[in-house]
C-alpha positions in Angstrom: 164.1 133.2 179.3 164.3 131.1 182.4 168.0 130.4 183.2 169.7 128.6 185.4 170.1 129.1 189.0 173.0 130.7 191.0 171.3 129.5 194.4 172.8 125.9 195.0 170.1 125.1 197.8 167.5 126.0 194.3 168.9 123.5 192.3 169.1 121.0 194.9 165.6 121.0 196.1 163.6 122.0 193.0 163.0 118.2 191.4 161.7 117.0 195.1 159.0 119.6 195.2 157.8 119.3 192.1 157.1 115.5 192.8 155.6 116.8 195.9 153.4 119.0 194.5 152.7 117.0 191.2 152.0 114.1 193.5 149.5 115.7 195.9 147.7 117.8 193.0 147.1 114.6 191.1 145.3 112.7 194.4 143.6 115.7 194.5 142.1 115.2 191.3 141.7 112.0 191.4 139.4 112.7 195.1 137.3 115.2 193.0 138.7 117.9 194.8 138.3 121.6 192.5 139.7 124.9 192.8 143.7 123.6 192.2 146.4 125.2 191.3 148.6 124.1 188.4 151.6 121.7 188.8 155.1 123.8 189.1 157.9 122.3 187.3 161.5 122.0 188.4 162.6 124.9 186.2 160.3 127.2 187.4 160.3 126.2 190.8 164.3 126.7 190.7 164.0 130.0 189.0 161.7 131.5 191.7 163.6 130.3 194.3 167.1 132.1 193.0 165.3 135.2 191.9 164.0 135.7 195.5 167.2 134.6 197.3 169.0 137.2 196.5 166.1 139.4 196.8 166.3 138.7 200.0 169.9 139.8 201.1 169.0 143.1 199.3 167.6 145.9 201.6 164.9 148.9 200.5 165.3 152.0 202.8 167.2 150.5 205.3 165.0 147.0 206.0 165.0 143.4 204.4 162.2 142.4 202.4 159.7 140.3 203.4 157.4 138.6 200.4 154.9 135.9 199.8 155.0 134.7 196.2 152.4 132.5 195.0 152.4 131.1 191.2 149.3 130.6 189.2 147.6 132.4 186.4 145.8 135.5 186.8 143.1 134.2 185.2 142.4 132.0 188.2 142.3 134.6 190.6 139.4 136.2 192.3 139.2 139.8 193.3 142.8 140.2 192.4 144.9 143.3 192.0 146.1 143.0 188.8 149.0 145.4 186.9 148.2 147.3 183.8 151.6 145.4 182.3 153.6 142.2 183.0 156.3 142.7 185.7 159.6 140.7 184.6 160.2 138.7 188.4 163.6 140.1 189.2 165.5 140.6 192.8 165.4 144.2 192.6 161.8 144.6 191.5 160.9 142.1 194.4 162.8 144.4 196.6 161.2 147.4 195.3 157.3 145.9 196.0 158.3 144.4 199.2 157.2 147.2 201.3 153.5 147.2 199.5 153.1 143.5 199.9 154.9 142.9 203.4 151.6 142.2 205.5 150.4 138.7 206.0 147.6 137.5 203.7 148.7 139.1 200.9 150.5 137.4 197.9 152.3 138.2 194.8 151.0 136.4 191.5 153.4 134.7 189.4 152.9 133.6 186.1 155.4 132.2 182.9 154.1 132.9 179.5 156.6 131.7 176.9 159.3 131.0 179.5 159.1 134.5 181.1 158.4 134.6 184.5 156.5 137.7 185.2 154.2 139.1 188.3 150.8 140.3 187.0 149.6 141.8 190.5 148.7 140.9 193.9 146.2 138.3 195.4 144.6 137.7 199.2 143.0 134.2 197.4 145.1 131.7 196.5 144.1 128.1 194.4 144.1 124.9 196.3 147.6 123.7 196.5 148.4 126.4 195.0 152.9 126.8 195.6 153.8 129.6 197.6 157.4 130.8 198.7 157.8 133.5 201.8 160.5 135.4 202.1 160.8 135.6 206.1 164.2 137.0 206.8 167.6 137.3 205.2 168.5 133.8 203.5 165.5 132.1 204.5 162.7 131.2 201.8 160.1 128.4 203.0 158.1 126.4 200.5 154.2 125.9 201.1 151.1 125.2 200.1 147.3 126.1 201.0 145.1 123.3 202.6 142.4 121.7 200.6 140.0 122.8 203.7 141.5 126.6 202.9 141.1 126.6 207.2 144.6 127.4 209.3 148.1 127.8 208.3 149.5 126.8 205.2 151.4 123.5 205.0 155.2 123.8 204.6 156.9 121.3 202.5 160.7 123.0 202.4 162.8 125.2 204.5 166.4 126.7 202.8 168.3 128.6 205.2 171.5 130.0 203.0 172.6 126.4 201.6 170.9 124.9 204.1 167.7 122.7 202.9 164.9 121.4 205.0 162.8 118.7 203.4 159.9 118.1 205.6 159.1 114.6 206.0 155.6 113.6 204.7 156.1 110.0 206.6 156.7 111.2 210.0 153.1 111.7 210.9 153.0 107.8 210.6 155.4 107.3 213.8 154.1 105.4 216.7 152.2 107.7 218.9 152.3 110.5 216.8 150.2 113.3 217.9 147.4 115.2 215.7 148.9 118.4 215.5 152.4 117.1 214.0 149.9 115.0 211.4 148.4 117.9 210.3 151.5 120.4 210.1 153.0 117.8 208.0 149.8 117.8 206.0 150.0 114.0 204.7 147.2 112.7 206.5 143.7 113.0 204.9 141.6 112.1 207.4 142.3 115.1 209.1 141.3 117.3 206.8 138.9 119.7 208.1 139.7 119.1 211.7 139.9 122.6 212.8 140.5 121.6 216.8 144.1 120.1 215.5 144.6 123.6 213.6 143.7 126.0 216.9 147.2 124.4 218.5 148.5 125.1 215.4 147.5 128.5 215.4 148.7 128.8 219.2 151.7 127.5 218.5 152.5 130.1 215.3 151.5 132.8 217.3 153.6 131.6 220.4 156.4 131.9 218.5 155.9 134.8 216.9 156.2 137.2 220.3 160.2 136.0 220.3 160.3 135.5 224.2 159.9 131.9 224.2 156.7 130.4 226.3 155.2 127.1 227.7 151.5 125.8 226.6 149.8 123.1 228.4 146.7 121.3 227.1 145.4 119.3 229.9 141.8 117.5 230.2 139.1 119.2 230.3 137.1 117.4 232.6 140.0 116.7 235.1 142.1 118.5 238.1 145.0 115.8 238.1 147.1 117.8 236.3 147.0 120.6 239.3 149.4 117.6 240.8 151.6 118.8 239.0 152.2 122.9 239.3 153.3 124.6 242.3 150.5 126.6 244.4 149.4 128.9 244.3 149.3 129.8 240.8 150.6 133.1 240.2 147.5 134.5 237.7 144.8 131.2 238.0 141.9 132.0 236.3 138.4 131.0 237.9 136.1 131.1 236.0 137.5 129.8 233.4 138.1 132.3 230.3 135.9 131.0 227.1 136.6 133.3 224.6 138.0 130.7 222.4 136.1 128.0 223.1 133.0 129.6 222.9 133.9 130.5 219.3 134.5 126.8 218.3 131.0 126.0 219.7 129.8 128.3 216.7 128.4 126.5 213.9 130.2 125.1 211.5 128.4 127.2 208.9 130.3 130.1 210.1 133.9 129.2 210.2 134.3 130.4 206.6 133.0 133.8 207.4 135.6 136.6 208.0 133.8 137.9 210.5 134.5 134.3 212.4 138.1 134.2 211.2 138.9 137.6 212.5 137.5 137.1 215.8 139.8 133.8 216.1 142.8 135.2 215.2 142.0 138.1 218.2 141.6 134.9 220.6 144.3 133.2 219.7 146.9 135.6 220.0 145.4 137.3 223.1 146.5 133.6 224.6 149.4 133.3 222.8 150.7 136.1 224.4 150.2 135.3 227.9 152.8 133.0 226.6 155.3 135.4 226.7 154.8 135.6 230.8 157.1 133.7 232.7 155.9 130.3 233.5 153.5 127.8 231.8 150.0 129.0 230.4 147.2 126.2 230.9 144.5 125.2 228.7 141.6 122.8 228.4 141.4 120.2 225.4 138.3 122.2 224.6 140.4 125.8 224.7 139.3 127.4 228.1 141.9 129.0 229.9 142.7 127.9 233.2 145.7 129.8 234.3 149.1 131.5 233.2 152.6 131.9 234.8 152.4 128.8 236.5 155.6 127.2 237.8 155.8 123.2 237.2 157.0 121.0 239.9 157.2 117.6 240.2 155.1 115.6 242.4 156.3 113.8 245.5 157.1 109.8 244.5 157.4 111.1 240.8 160.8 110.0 239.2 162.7 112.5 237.7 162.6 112.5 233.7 165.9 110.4 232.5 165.2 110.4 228.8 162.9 111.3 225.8 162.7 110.3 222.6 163.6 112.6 220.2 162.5 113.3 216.5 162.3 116.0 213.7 160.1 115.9 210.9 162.9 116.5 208.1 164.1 114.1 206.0 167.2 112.4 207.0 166.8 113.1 210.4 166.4 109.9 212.8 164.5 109.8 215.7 167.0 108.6 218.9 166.9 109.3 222.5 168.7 112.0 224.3 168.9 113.8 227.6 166.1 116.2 227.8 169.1 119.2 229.1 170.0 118.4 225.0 166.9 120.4 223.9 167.0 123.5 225.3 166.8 124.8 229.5 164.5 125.0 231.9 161.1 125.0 229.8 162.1 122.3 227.7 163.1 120.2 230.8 159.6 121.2 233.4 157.7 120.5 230.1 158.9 117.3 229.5 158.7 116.0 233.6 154.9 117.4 233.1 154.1 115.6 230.5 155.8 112.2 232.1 153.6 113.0 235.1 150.7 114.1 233.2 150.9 111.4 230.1 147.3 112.6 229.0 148.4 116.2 228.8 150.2 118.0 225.6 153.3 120.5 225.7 154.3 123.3 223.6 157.5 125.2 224.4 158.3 128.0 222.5 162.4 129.3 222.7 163.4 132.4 222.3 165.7 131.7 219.6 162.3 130.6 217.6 163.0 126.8 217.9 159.6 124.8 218.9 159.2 121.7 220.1 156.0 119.7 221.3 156.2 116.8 224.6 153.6 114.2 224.5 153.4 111.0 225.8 154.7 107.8 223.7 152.9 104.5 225.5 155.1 103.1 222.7 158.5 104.2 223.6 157.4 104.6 227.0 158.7 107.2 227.2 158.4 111.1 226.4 158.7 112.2 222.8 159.9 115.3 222.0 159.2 116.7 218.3 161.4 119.9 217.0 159.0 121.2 214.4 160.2 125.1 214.3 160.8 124.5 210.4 156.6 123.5 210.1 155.8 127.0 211.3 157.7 129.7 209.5 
């Protein structure tokens, strides 16, 4: 029987996503949209969440577990893995399948038949907003979902760390100014859907973060050298010409972007640049993903103002945007990136900490004025 939660941060957060994800499946139907999962209700939801909370502060041979759980019927699987006999969803049964199941892409399949939870097997395939929770780390579970496009990283719609609960905030992405890749991490604007260019910074920016040294991206014009205004010369490791490795695979046709062949040749190219992230200084690409250089240091221009203020926001419910000091955010990264991008206001930053915090500059003609957005929690 499903009972009731000894995780706090479960029973606080369980009626919000099921609204969220009884509210999104519903539009979905109602856009003609096939392939979804089934709604999760609160009690479920809540169960899932305690059961793998303390699963997660349990270690097997020495090392946490980490676990993706998704929860639809078997039935609506394809090519599954499926177990001769129902597995009750306990902690220490989680903890014991962790090590099988730890590598990204693949999921465990949860099911309730007469108010048993249960795993029936494992899955790479998962429904259309289909709910997923990963275990990541110790205390930290993160709520998500799969794009209706199926292309790019699954959209997060709640972070718990320990009692700690993240709510991402579906109503950010209509802020002044606000810049495509936040819309589509947040996930709440449809007219993005499909647009893979927005999910390539996406996928640079997971990956970024993912090496744990911290880094600096800069998007910059393709068809422009202003920007070079802005970077001390010579650049340690400029690139001439121009490496097209991933742009060349986005001039591919369309046709073949749901081709694993495709897939796995992007994620090659995007964390062969992600990791030049990791080398001190700023790594440069075009708007159209050519790289131009990496390790570059950022200076300010002569007659260029130093940067006094940003606007600050988070896309997490109950967090207010405000202005603050740019030193606030973070050191040296944090405070080059945002001077280039109020020299450069056509040009995009991603800075990457080491402590896994992320935060993209861009420029608001609206604020006048910088705007920083933390979205760390969007990309667990």
């Amino acid at each position: 029987m499903i009972s009731r939660s000894t995780y706090r941060a479960a029973i606080a957060v369980a009626s919000t996503v099921e609204n969220h994800f009884a509210r999104h499946i519903s539009e979905a139907r109602q856009q003609g949209e096939s392939d979804l999962a089934p709604e999760p209700k609160a009690d479920i939801i809540e169960a899932i969440l305690d059961v793998s909370f303390w699963a997660s502060l349990r270690r097997e041979e020495g090392l946490s577990p980490k676990i993706s759980l998704a929860f639809f019927p078997p039935e609506q699987a394809v090519q599954p893995l499926l177990f001769e006999r129902k597995i009750p969803l306990t902690s220490g049964m989680l903890t014991k399948l962790s090590s099988a199941v730890e590598r990204p892409g693949i999921h465990l399949g949860v099911w309730c038949e007469k108010e048993e939870l249960y795993v029936w097997g494992t899955t790479r395939k998962v429904p259309n907003l289909c709910f997923v929770l990963d275990v990541s780390e110790p205390g930290l579970l993160v709520i998500k979902h799969r794009r209706l496009d199926g292309f790019g990283k699954f959209t997060n719609v709640a972070v718990l760390i320990g009692d700690q609960v993240k709510v991402v905030d579906e109503q950010s992405s209509g802020m002044p100014d606000c810049p495509y890749i936040l819309s589509s991490l947040v996930g709440s604007d449809s007219s993005l859907k499909g647009n893979n260019s927005v999910n390539i910074l996406i996928q640079l920016a997971v990956s970024m973060r993912a090496h744990g040294r911290g880094g600096a991206l800069l998007v910059v014009p393709d068809e422009s050298n202003v920007w070079r205004g802005s970077v001390i010369h010579p650049i340690n490791y400029a690139v001439n010409p121009a490496y097209s490795g991933l742009a060349n695979l986005m001039l591919r046709d369309t046709s073949e972007r749901g081709q694993s062949q495709w897939q796995d040749e992007l994620r090659r190219e995007v964390d062969h640049l992600g990791g030049l992230t990791a080398i001190d200084g700023a790594t440069i690409i075009s708007d159209q993903y050519r790289l131009l250089a990496f390790g570059a240091k950022i200076g300010r221009p002569d007659g260029k103002p130093p940067i006094g203020k940003i606007y600050f926001t988070e896309p997490i419910v109950g967090v207010e945007a405000k202005f603050a000091n740019p030193a606030q955010l973070g050191g040296t990264r944090h405070l080059s990136a945002s001077q280039f991008v109020q020299d450069q206001p056509d040009c995009l930053a991603l800075v990457a900490s080491q402590d896994g915090k992320f935060t993209i500059f861009s420029w608001s003609p609206c604020q006048e004025a910088v705007q920083a957005h933390r979205i760390d929690a969007l990309l667990f």
